[in-house]
C-alpha positions in Angstrom: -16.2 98.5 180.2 -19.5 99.2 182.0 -21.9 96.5 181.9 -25.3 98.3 181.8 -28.4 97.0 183.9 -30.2 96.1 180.1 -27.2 93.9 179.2 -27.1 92.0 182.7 -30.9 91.4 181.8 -30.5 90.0 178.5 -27.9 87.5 179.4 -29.5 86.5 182.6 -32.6 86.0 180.8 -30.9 83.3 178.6 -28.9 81.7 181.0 -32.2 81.2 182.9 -33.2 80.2 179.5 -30.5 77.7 178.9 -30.3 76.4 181.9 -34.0 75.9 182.4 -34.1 73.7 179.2 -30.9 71.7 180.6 -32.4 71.0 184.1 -35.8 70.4 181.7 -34.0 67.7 179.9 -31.9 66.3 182.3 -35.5 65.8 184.5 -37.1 64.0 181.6 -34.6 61.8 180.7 -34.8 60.4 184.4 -38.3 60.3 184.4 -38.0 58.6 180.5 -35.5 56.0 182.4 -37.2 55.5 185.8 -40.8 55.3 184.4 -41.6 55.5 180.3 -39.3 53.0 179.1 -40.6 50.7 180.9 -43.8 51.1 179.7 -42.8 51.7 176.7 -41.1 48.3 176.3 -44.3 46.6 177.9 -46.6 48.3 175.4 -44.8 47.2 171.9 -43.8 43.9 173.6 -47.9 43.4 173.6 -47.9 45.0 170.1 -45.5 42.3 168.5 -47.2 39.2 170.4 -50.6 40.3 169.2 -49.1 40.4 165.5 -47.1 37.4 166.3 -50.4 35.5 167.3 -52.4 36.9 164.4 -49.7 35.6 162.1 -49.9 31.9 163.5 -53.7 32.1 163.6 -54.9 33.4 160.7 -52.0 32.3 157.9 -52.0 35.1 156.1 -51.7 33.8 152.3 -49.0 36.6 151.7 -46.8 36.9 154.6 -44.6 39.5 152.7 -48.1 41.7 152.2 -49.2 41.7 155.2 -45.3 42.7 157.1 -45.5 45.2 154.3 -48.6 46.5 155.2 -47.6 46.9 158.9 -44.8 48.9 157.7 -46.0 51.5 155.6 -48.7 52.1 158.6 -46.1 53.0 161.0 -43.3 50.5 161.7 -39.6 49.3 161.1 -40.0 45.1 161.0 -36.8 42.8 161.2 -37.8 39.1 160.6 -35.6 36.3 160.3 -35.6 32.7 160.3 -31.9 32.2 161.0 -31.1 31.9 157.4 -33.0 34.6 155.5 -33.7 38.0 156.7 -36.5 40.6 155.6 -36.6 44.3 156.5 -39.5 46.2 155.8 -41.4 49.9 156.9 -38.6 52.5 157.4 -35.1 52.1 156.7 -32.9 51.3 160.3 -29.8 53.5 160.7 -27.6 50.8 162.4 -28.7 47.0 161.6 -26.5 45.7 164.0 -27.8 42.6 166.0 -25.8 39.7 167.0 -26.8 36.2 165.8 -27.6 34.7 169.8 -30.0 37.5 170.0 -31.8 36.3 167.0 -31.5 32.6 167.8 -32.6 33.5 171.6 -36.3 34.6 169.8 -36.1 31.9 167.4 -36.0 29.4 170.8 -39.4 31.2 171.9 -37.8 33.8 174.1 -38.8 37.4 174.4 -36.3 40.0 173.1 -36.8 43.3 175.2 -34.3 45.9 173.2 -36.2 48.9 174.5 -36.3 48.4 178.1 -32.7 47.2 177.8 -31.3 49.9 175.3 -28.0 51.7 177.0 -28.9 54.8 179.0 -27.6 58.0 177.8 -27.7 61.6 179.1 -30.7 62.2 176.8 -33.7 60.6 175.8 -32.2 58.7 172.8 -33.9 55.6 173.7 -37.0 56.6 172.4 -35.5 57.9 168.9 -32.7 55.3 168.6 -33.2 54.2 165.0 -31.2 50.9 165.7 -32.2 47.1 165.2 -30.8 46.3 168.9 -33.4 49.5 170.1 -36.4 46.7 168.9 -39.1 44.2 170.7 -38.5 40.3 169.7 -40.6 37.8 169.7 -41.3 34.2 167.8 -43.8 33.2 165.7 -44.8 30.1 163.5 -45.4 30.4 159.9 -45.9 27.6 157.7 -44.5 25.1 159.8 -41.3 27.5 159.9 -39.8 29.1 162.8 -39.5 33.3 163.1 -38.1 35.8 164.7 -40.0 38.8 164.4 -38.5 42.4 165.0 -40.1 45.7 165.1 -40.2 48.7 166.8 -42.9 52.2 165.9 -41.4 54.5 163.3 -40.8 57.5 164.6 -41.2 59.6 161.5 -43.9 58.7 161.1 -45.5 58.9 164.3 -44.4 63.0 163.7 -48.1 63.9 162.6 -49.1 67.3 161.2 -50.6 67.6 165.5 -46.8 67.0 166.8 -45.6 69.5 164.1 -48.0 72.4 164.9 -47.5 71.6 168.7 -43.6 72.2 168.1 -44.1 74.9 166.0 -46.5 76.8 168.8 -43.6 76.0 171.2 -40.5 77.2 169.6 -42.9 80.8 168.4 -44.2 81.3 172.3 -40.5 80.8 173.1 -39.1 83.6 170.8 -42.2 86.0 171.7 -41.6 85.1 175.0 -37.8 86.1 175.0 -38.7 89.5 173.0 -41.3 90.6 175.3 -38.9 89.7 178.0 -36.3 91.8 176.7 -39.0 94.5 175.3 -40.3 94.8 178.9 -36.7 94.9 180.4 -36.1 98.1 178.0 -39.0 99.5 179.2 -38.7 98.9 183.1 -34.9 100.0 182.6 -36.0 103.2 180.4 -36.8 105.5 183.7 -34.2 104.3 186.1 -31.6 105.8 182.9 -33.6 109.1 183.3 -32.6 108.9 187.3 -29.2 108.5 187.0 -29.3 111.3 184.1 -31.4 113.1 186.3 -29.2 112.2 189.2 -25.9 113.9 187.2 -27.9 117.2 186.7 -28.6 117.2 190.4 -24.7 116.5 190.9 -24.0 120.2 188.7 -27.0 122.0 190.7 -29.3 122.0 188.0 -32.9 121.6 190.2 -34.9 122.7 187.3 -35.4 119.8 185.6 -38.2 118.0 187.0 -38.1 114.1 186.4 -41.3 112.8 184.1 -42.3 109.8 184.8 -45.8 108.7 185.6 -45.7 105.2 186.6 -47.8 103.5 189.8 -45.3 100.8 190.2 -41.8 101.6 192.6 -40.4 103.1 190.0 -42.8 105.6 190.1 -42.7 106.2 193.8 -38.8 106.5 193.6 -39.3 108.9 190.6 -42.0 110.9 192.8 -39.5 111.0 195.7 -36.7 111.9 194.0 -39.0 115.1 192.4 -39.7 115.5 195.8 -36.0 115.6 197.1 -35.2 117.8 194.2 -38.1 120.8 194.9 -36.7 120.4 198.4 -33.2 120.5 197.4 -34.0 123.7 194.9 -35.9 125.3 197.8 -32.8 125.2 200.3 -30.1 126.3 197.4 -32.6 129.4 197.5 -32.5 129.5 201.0 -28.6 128.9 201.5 -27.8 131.7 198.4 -30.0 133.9 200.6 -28.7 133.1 203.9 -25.4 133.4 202.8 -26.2 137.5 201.1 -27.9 138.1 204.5 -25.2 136.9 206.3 -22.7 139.0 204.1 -24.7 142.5 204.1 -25.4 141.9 207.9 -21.7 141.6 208.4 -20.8 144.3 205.8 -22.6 146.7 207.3 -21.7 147.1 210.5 -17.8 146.7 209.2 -18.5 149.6 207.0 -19.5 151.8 209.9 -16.6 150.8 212.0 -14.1 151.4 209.3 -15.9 155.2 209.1 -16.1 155.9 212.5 -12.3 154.6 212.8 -11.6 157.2 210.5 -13.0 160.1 212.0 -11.6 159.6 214.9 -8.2 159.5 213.7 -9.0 163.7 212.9 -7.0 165.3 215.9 -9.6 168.3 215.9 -12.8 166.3 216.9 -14.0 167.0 220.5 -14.5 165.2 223.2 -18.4 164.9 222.9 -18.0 164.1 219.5 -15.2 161.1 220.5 -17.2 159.6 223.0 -20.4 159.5 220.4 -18.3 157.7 217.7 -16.6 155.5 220.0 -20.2 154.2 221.2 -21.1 153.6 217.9 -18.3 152.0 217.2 -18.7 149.7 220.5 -22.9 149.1 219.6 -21.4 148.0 216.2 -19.3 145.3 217.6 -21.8 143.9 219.9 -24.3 143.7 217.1 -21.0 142.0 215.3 -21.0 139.2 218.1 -24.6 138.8 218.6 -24.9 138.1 215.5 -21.9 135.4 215.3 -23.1 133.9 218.6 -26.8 133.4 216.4 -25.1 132.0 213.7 -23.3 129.7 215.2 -26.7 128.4 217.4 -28.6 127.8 213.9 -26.0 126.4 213.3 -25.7 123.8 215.9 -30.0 123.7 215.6 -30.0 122.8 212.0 -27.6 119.5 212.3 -29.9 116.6 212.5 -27.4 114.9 214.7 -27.6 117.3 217.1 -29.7 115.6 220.7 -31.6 117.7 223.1 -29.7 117.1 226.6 -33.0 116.5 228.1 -32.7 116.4 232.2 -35.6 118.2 234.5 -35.2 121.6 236.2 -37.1 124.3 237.6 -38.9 126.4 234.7 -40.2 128.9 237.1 -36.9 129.2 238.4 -35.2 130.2 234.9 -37.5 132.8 234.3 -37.0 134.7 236.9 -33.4 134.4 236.7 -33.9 135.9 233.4 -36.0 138.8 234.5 -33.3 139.4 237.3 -30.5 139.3 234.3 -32.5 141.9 232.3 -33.7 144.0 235.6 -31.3 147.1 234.5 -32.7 147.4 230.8 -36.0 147.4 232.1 -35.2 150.4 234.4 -33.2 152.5 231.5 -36.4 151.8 229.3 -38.9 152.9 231.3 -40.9 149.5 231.4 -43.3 147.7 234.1 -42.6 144.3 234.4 -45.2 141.6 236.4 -45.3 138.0 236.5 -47.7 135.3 237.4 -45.1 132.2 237.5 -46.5 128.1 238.4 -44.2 126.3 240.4 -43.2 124.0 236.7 -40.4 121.2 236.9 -40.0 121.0 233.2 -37.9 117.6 231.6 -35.5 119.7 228.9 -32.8 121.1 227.5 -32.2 124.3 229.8 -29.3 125.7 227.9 -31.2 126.0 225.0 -34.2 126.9 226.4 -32.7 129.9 228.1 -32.3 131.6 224.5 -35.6 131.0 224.0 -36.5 133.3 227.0 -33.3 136.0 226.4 -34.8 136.7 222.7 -38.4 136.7 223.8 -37.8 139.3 226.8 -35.4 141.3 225.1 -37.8 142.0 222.1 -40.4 142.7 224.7 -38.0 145.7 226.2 -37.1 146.8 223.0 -39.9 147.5 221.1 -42.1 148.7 223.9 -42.9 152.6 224.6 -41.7 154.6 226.9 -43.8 153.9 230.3 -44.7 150.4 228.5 -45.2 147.3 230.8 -44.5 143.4 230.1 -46.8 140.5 231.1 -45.3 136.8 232.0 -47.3 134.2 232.7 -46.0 130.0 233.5 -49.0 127.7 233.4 -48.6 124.0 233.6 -51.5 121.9 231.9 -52.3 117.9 231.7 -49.7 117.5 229.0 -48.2 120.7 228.5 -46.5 123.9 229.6 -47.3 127.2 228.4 -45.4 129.8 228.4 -46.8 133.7 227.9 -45.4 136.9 227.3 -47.3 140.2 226.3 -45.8 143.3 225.5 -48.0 147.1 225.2 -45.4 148.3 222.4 -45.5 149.2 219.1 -46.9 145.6 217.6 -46.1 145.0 213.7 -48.5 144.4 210.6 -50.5 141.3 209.7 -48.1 141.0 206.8 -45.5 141.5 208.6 -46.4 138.6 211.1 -46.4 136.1 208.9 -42.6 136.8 208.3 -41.3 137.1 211.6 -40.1 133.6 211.9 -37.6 133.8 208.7 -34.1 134.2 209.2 -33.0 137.8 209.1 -36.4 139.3 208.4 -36.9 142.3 210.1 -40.0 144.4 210.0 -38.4 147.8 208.3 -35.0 149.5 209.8 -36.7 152.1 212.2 -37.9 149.5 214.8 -35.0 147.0 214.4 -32.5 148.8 216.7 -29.2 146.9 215.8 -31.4 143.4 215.7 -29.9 140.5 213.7 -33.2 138.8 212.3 -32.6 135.8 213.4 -33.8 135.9 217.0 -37.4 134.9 216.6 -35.5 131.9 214.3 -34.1 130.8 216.9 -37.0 130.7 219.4 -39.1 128.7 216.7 -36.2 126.0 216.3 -35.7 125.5 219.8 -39.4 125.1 220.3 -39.5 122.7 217.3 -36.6 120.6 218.9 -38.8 120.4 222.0 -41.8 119.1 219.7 -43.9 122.5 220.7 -44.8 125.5 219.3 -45.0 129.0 219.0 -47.8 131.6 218.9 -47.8 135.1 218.0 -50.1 137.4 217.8 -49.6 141.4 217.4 -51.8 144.3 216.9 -50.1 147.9 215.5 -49.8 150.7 218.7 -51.4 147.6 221.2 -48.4 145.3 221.2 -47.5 141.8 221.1 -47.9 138.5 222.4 -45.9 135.7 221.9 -47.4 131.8 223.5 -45.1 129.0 223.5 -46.4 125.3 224.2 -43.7 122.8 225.2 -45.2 119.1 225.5 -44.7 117.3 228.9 -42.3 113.8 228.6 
């Protein structure tokens, strides 16, 4: 059976409970021992002697009065004069005293009961109603000897002040345990909407926002965990998308492979016609594995585990490798290329970095006009590098620019040309891993520029 948080509460509230008042007694009783009944015996040994000495000088004419007297105000009296006994005040529980005890006061010595009473685990010498738990002492009365007896009555020392003082103990004590446990039910009330909340999270269920408006740490955990769970609801959104993106961008191109496959199998198509549907079918693919080969790097981007191989290398040098690579699709679309490149040695991941420059250039090419021309530009700054590349093409809308960097937008399907969607994705993460950033700006018919500002180490 679970044991809830509540339950563990309760019962370690009155084990603290119970064990506070055992430690509480056991500290008293020590301190009763080691210090009180001392005193204690020293104060009524002073109390006896004074009525002792009263007795002997004064001569009371009514002995039995006057003992009578001191009994009803407050105390148990033994007296004896070895041959007749007298009790008077309260009743003693156990009257058991040995005879030498009573002869030793009779011979003028001191009988200290209370400071010699046995010790016991509690204070009991205090309350003790017993004749050996007494003061002794001799007096002279009448020419006879006395032993005299007594010890305070503790029933009646029990005024209406000690009741009302018990009373306002034992109620603070009971209100003090239910508002214990009241608060505990309270302080445990939210953490039970966590976990339930915690269960809905566990079936997907992200609408149901946790309520809870608290300014203690419960609060702050119920605020973060509101928090995780927009966050959460935000990337179920975003992984449902990716993954009907992912699907239709695959689909498609299957689709027109499997038609194309078809026609070709008709014996009566010509040559020119062939040759067309076979390069369609060829584009297709290569859209197919440029689109895997993206995948797979968002992939790799998105896992938080994943560390930049950081090691320096020539920036410069990588760009115009890259303009070298893409030298032939600059030719067969007609565009001007120029460059303006800083000797940069630049302290990253150059793997990575050379997708960055493959998706920028290659947009550059392909949505630029006929006769177009391309801009690069490396500049190194105090605590930066910047990276620029300006295109003349055919630029995109203010709309569309702040849409650029989702994953598989793209603009409408006449300028896409077979793109994925993901490229300018990618160049954003990589950036990001790199703690820069990324710039774009674009005007419709002018063209675009894209600024990336990678951070010196």
């Amino acid at each position: 059976m679970m044991k809830t948080l509540y339950s563990k509460f309760v019962v370690t509230t009155i084990l603290i409970m119970i064990g506070s008042l055992c430690i509480g007694f056991l500290l008293t009783n020590t301190y009763y021992h080691q210090v009180i009944k001392e005193q204690n015996d020293a104060k009524n040994v002073g109390i006896a002697k004074d009525i002792a000495g009263y007795i002997e000088r004064a001569a009371p004419n009514d002995l039995d009065s006057y003992l009578m007297t001191l009994g009803e105000i407050g105390y148990q009296i033994y007296v004896s004069t070895g041959k007749d006994e007298q009790y008077y005040g309260g009743e003693y529980r156990d009257k058991t005293l040995s005879k030498s005890v009573v002869q030793h006061v009779l011979d003028g010595e001191i009988y200290h009961g209370m400071r010699d009473f046995p010790k016991e685990t509690f204070v009991t010498g205090f309350f003790a109603n017993e004749l050996i738990n007494t003061i002794g002492v001799p007096f002279v009365y009448e020419g006879e000897q006395y032993a005299l007896f007594i010890r305070p009555d503790i029933r009646l020392l029990f005024s209406e002040v000690h009741t009302i003082l018990g009373g306002l103990v034992l109620v603070m004590a009971i209100i003090s345990l239910l508002s214990m446990l009241l608060f505990a039910k309270a302080l445990i009330r939210p953490i039970t909407q966590l976990t339930e909340a915690t269960h809905q999270l566990a079936h997907e269920r992200f609408d149901t926002p946790l309520e809870i408006d608290r300014a203690d740490e419960i609060g702050q955990l119920a605020n973060s965990f509101n928090v995780m769970t927009k966050k959460l609801q935000e990337n179920d959104v975003i992984r449902k998308e990716f993954i009907s993106n992912v699907s239709h961008d695959f689909q498609s191109p299957l689709l027109n492979i499997q038609g194309y496959v078809d026609l070709l199998k008709n014996p009566q198509l010509s040559e020119q016609e062939r040759a067309e549907y076979t390069r369609i079918i060829e584009m297709e693919t290569k859209r197919m594995s440029t689109l895997t080969k993206q995948l797979l790097l968002l992939t790799s981007l998105d896992q938080s585990t994943r560390l930049l191989k950081r090691e320096p290398f020539s920036l410069d040098e990588q760009l115009k490798d890259t303009v070298r690579k893409y030298r032939w699709q600059l030719e067969e679309a007609d565009v001007q290329l120029s460059y303006q490149l800083a000797p940069v040695t630049f302290n990253g991941d150059a793997s990575l970095l050379q997708n960055v420059w493959d998706n920028l250039l290659t947009n550059a090419i392909k949505y630029n006009v006929e006769g177009g021309e391309i801009r690069l530009h490396l500049q190194e700054q105090s605590s930066y590098v910047e990276v620029l590349i300006a295109d003349s093409g055919i630029g995109i809308t203010e709309d569309q620019l702040l849409k650029v960097f989702d994953r598989f937008y793209r603009a409408d399907e006449s300028r896409t040309k077979q793109g994925t969607g993901l490229g300018l994705a990618i160049v954003k993460k990589i950036a990001e891993l790199h703690d820069g950033e990324v710039q774009l700006k674009s005007t419709i018919g002018l063209g675009t520029t894209v600024v990336i500002r990678l951070p010196k180490f």
